[in-house]
C-alpha positions as CSV (number, residue, x, y, z in Angstrom):
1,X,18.3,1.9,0.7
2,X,17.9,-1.2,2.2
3,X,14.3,-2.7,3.0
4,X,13.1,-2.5,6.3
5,X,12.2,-5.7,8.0
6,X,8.3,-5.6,9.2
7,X,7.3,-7.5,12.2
8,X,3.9,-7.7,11.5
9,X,1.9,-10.4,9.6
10,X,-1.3,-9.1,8.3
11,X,-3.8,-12.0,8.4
12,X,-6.2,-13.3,5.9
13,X,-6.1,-11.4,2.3
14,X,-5.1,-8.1,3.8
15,X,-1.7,-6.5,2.8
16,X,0.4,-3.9,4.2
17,X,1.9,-1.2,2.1
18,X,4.1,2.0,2.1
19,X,3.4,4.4,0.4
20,X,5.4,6.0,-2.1
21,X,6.4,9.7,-2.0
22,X,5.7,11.7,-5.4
23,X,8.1,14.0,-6.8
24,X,7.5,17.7,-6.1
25,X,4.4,19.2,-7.7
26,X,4.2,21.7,-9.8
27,X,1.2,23.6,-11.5
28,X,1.1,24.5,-15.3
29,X,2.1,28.3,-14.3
30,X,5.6,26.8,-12.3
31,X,3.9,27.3,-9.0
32,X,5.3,25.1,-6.2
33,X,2.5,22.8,-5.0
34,X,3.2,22.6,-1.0
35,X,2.5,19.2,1.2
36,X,-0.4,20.2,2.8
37,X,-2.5,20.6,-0.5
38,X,-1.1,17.8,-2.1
39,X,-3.4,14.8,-2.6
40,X,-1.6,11.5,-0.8
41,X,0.0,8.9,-3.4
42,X,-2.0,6.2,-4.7
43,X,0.8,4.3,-5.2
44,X,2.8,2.1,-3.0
45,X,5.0,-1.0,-2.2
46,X,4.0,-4.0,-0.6
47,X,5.4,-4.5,2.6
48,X,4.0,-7.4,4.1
49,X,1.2,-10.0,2.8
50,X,-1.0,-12.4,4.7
51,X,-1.6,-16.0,4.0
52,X,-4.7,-15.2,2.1
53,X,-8.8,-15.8,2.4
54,X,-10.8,-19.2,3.3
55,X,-13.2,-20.3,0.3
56,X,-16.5,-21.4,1.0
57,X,-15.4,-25.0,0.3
58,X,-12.3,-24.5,2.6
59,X,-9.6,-23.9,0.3
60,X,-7.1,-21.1,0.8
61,X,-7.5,-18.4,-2.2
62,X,-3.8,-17.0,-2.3
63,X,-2.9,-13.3,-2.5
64,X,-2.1,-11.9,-5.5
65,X,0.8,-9.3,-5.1
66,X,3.7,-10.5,-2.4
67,X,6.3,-8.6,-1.0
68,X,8.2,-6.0,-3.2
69,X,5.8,-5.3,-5.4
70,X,4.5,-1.7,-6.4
71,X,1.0,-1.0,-7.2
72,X,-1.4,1.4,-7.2
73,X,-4.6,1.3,-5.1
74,X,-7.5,3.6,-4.6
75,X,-8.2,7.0,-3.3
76,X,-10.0,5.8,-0.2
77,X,-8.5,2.6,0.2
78,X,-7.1,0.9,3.5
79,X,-6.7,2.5,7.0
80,X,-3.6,4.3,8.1
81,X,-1.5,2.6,10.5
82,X,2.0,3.8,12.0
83,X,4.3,1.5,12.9
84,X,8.1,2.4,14.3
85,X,7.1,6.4,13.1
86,X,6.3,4.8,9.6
87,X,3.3,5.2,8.0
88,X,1.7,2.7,6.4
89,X,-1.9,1.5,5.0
90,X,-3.4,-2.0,5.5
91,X,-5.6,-3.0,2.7
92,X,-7.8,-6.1,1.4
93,X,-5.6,-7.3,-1.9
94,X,-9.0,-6.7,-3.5
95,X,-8.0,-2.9,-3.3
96,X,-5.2,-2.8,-5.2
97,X,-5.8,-2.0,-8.9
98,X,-2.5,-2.6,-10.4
99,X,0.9,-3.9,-10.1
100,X,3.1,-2.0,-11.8
């Protein structure tokens, strides 16, 4: 599947990020975990980056995932956006945890 081109440019050290869909859920027992009790992914793919923040002394700290990336992020992290009938969460690269 080809990537979707984003026209939006997050600004400062925010990034934008999809998330990405887990596989169906099962319990121990075989039990079928449907979507609504299911707990949202914590992992996603980086969309879209911004330039990154201002320093103190001026300088421009750079982000430190780009575009493509997967990572994981946490539970409460970001606010939900929807963009084109996506959804999608914006987040301060500070809240990412990983790249994977």
């Amino acid at each position: 599947m080809a990537a979707k081109k984003i026209k939006i440019k997050p600004l400062s050290n925010r990034i934008l990020v999809k998330r990405l869909e887990e596989n169906i859920q099962k319990t121990a027992g075989g039990i079928i975990v449907p979507d609504t009790a299911k707990e949202k992914p914590q992992r996603g793919k980086v969309m879209a980056v911004g330039p990154g923040k201002i320093s103190e002394e001026g300088k421009r700290i750079d982000v430190e995932v780009k575009v493509g990336d997967e990572v994981l992020f946490g539970k409460w992290s970001g606010s939900e956006i929807t963009i084109d009938s996506e959804e999608y969460l914006f987040m301060k690269d500070e809240d990412v945890l990983a790249v994977l």
